[in-house]
Backbone as CSV, one residue per row, in Angstrom:
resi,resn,N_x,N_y,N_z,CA_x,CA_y,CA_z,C_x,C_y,C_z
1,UNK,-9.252,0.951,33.761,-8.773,-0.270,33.142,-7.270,-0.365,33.306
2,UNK,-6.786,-1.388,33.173,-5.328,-2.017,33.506,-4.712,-1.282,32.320
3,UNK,-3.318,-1.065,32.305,-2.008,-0.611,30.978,-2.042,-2.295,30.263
4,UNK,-2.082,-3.391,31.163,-1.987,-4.423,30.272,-3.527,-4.888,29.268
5,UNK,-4.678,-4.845,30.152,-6.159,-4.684,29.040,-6.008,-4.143,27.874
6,UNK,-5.391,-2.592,28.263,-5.758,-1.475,27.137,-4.575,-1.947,25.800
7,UNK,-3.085,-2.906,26.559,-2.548,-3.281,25.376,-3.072,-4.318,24.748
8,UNK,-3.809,-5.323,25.449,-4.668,-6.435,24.542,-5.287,-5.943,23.794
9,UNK,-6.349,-4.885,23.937,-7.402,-4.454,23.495,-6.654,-4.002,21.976
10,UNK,-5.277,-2.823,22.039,-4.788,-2.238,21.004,-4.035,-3.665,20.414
11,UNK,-3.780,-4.733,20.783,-3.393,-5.601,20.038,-4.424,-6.490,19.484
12,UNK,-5.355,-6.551,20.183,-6.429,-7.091,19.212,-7.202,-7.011,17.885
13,UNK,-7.152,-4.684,17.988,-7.781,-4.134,16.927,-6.604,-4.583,16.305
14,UNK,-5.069,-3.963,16.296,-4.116,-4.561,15.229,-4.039,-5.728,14.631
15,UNK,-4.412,-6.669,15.072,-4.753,-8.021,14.788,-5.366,-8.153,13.550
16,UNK,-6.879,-7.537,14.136,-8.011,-7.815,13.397,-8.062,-7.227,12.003
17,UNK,-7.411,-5.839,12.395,-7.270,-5.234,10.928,-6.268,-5.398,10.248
18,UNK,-4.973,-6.163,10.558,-3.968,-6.999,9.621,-4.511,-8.292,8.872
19,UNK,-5.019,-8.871,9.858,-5.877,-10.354,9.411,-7.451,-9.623,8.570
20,UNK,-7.653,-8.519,8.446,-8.906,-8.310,7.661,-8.414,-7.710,5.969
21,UNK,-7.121,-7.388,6.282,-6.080,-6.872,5.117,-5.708,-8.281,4.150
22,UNK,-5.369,-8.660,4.684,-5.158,-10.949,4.786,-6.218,-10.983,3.974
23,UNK,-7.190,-11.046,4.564,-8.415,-11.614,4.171,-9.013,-11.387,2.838
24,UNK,-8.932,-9.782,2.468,-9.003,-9.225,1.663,-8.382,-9.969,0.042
25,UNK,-7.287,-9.932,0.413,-6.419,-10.387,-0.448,-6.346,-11.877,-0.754
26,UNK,-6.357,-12.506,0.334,-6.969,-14.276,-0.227,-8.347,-14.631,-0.687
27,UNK,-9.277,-13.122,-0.857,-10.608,-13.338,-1.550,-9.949,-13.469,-2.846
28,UNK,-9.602,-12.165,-3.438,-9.044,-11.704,-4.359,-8.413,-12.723,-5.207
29,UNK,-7.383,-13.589,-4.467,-6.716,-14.781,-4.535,-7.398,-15.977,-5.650
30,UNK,-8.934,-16.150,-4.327,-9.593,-17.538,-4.635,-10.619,-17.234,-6.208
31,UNK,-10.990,-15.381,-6.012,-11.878,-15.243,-7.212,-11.249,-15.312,-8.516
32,UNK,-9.823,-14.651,-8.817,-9.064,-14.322,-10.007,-8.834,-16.355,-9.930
33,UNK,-8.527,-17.062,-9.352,-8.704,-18.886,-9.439,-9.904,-19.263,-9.670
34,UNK,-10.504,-18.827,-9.363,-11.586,-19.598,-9.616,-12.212,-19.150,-10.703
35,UNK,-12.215,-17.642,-11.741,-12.599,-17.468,-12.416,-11.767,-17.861,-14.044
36,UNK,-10.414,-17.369,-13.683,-9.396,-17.956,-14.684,-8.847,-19.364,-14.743
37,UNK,-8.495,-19.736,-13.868,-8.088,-21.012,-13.383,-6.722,-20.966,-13.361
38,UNK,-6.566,-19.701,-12.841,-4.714,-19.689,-12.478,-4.672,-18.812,-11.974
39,UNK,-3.573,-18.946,-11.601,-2.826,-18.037,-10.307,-2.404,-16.660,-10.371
40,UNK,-2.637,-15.666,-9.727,-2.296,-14.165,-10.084,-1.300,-13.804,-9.263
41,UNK,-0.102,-14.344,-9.910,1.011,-13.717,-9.188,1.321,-12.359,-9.081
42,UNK,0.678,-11.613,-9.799,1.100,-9.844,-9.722,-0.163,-9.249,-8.933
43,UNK,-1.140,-10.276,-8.673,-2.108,-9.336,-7.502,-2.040,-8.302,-6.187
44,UNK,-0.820,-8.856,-5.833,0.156,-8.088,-4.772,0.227,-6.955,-5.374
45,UNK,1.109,-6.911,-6.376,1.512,-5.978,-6.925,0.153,-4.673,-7.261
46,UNK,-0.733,-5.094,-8.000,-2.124,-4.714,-8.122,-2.563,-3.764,-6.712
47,UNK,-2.043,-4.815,-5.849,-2.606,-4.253,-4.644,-2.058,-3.291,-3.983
48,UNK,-0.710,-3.219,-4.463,0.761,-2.388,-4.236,0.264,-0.716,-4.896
49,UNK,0.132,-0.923,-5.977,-0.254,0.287,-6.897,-1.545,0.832,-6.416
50,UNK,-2.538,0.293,-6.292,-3.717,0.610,-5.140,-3.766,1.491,-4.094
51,UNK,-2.069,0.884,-3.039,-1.969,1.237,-2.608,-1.671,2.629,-2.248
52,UNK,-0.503,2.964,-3.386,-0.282,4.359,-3.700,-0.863,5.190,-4.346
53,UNK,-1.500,4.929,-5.228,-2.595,5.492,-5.844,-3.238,6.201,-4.547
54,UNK,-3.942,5.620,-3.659,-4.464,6.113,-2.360,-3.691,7.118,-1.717
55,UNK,-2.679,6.680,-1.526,-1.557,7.389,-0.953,-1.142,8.591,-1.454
56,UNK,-1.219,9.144,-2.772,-1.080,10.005,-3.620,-2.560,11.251,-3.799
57,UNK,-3.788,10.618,-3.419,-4.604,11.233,-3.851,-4.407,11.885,-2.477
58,UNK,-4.738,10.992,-1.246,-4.710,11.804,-0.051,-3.510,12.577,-0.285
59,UNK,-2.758,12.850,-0.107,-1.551,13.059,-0.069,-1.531,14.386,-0.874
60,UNK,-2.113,14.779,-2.311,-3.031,15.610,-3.266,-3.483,16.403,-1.957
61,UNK,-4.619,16.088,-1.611,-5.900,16.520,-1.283,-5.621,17.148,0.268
62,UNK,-4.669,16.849,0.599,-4.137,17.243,1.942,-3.493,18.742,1.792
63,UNK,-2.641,18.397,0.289,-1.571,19.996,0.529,-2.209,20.806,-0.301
64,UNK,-3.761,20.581,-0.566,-4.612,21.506,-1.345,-5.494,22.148,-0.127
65,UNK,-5.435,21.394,1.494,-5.896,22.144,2.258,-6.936,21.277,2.690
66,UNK,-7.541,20.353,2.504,-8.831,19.461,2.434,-8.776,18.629,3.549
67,UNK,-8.969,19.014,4.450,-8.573,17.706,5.436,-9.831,17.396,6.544
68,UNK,-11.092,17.145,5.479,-11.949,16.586,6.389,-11.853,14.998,5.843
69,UNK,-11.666,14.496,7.139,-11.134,13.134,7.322,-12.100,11.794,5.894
70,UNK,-13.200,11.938,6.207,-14.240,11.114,5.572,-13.787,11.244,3.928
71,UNK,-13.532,12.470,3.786,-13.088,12.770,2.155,-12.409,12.201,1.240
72,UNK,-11.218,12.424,2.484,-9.945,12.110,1.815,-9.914,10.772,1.609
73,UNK,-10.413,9.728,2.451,-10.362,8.170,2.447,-11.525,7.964,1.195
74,UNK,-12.233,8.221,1.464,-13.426,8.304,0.416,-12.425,8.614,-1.246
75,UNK,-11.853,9.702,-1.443,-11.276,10.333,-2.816,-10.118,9.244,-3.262
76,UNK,-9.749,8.807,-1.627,-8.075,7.872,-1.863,-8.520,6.670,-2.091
77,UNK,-9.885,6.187,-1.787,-10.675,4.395,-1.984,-10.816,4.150,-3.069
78,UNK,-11.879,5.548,-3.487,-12.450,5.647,-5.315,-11.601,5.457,-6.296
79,UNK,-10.016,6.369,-6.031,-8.792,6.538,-7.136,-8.335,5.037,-6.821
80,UNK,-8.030,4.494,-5.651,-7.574,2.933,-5.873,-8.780,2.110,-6.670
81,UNK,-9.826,2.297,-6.314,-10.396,0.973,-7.268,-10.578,1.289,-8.694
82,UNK,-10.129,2.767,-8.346,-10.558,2.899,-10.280,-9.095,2.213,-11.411
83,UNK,-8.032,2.745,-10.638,-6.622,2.251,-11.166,-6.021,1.381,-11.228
84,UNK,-6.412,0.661,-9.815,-6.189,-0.724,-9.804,-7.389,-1.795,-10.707
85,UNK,-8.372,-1.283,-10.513,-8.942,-2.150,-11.643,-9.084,-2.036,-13.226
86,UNK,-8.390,-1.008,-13.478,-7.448,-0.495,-14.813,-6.377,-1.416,-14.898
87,UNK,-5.466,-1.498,-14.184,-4.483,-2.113,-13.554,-4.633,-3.516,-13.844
88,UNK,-5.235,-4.453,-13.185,-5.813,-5.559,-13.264,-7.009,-5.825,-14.846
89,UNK,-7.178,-5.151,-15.554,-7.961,-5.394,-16.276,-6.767,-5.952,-17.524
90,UNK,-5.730,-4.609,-17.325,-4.883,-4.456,-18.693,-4.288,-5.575,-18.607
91,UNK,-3.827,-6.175,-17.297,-2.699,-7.476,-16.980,-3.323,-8.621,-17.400
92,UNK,-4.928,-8.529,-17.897,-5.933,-9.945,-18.087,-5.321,-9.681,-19.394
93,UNK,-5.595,-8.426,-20.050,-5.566,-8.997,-21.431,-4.444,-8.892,-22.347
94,UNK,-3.261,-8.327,-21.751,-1.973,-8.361,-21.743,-1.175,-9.686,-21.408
95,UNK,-1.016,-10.152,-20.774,-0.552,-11.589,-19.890,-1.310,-12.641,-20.438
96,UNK,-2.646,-12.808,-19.822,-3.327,-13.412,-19.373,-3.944,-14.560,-20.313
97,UNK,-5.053,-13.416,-20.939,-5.564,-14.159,-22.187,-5.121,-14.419,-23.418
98,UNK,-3.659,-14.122,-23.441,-2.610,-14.669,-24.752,-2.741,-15.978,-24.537
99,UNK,-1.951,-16.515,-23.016,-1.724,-18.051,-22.408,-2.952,-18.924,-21.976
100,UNK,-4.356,-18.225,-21.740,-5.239,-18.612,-20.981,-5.406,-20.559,-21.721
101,UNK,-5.243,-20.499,-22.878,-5.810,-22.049,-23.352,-4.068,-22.805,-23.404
102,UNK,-2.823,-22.120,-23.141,-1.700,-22.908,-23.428,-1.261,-24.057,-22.312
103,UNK,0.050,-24.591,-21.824,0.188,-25.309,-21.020,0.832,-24.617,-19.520
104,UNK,-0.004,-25.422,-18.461,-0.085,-24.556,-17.287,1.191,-23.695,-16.612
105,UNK,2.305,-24.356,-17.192,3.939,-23.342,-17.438,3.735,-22.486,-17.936
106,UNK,3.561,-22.540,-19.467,3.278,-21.174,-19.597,2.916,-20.245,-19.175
107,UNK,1.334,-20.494,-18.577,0.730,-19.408,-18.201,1.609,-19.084,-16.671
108,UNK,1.851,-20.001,-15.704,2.648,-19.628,-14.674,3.717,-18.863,-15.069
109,UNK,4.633,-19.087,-15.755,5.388,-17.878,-16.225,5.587,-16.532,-16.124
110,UNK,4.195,-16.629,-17.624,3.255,-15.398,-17.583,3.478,-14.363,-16.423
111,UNK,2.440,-15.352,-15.541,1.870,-14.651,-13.832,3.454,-13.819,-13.229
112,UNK,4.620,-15.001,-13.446,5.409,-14.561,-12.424,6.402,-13.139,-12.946
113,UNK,6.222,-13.358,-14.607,6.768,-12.194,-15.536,6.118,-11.309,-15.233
114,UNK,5.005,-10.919,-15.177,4.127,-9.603,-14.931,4.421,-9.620,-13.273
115,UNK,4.172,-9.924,-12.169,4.224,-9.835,-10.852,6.242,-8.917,-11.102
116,UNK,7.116,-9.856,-11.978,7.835,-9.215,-11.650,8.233,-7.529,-12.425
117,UNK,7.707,-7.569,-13.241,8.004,-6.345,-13.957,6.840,-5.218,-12.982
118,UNK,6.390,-5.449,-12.322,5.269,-4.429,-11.975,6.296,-3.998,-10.486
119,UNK,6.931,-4.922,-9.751,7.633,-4.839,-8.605,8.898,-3.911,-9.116
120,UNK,9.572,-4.182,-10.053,10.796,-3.426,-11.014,9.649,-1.571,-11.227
121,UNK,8.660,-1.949,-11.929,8.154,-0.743,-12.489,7.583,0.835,-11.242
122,UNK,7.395,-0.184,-10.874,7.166,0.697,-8.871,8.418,1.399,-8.462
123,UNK,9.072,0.315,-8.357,10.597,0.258,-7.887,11.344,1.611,-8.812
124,UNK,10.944,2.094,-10.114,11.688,3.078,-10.838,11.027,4.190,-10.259
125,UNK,9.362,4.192,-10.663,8.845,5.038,-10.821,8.856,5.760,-9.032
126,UNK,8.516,5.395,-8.156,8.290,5.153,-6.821,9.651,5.371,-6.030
127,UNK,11.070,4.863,-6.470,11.804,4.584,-5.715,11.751,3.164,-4.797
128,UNK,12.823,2.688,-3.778,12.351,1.577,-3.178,12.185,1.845,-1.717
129,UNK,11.806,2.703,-1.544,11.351,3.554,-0.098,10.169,2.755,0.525
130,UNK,10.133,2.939,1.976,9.096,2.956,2.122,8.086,4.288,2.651
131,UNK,6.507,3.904,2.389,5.865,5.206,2.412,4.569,4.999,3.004
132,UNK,4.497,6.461,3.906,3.378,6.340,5.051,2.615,7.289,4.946
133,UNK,1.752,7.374,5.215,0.487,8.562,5.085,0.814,9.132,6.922
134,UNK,1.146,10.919,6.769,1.332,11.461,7.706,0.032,10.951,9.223
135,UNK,0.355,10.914,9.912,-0.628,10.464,11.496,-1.119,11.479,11.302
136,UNK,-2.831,11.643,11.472,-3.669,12.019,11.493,-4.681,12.556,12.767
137,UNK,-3.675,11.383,13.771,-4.346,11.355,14.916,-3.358,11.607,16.547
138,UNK,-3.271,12.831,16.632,-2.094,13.291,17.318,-2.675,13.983,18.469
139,UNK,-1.775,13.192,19.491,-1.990,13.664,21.182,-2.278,12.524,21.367
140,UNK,-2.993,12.186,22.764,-3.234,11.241,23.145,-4.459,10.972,23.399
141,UNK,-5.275,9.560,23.024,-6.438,9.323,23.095,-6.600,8.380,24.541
142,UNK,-8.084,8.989,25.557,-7.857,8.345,26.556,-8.945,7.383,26.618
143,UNK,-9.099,5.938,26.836,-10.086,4.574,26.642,-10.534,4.703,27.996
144,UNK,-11.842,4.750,28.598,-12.377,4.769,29.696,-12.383,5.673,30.480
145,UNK,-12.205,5.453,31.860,-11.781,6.932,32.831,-10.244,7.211,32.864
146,UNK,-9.237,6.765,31.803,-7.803,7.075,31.710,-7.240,6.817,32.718
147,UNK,-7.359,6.113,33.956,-6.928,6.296,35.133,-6.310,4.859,34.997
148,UNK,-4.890,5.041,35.502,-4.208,3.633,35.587,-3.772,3.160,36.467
């Protein structure tokens, strides 16, 4: 296969799994709307803490020696949905359902007060770094007969 195929091909999967990340998150979007009838400005954020949460367990589970692959994503998926939907539960009834019957300012407010204190609360606890889960997948992988 061509050097230019094999970069479509790697730009395609990147694509697909940025736009499936997207996707994810404008579900998330339309359900917390459609079930509350307002806007979740700190869902990001939600999704932020998720994130590390994951990031932390692998991250755990790695310098304890554990590094069969399936595990760790598996241990780092479970700890995000358990925290983040801790996370998201406390912000309903914290925020949420104080304003849920007031006027639609208010509750926008609300949304954008919590979105911002959770971005600040990261920001202490976390630092404002950014952070990557070590490559996993090292050397070089060859697509077809490698021949270019």
């Amino acid at each position: 296969m061509s050097e230019q195929f094999l970069y479509f091909l790697q730009q395609m999967f990147n694509g697909v799994t940025l736009g499936s990340t997207y996707a994810l998150i404008a579900i998330g979007y339309t359900m917390v709307y459609g079930i509350i009838g307002m806007i979740n400005f700190a869902h990001g954020e939600v999704y932020m803490i998720g994130s590390y949460v994951s990031f932390m367990i692998i991250a755990a589970l790695m310098m304890m020696g554990i590094d069969t692959s399936w595990l760790l994503v598996a241990a780092g998926f479970i700890g995000a949905i358990i925290i983040a939907s801790a996370y998201g539960w406390s912000i309903e009834r914290v925020a949420y359902r104080p304003v849920r019957n007031s006027k639609r300012l208010i509750a926008l407010i609300s949304a954008i007060g919590m979105s911002i204190f959770l971005q600040n609360y990261v920001s202490l606890t976390e630092g404002s770094r950014d952070v990557a889960l070590p490559s996993r997948l090292n050397g070089q992988w060859l697509v077809g007969s490698g021949e270019s």
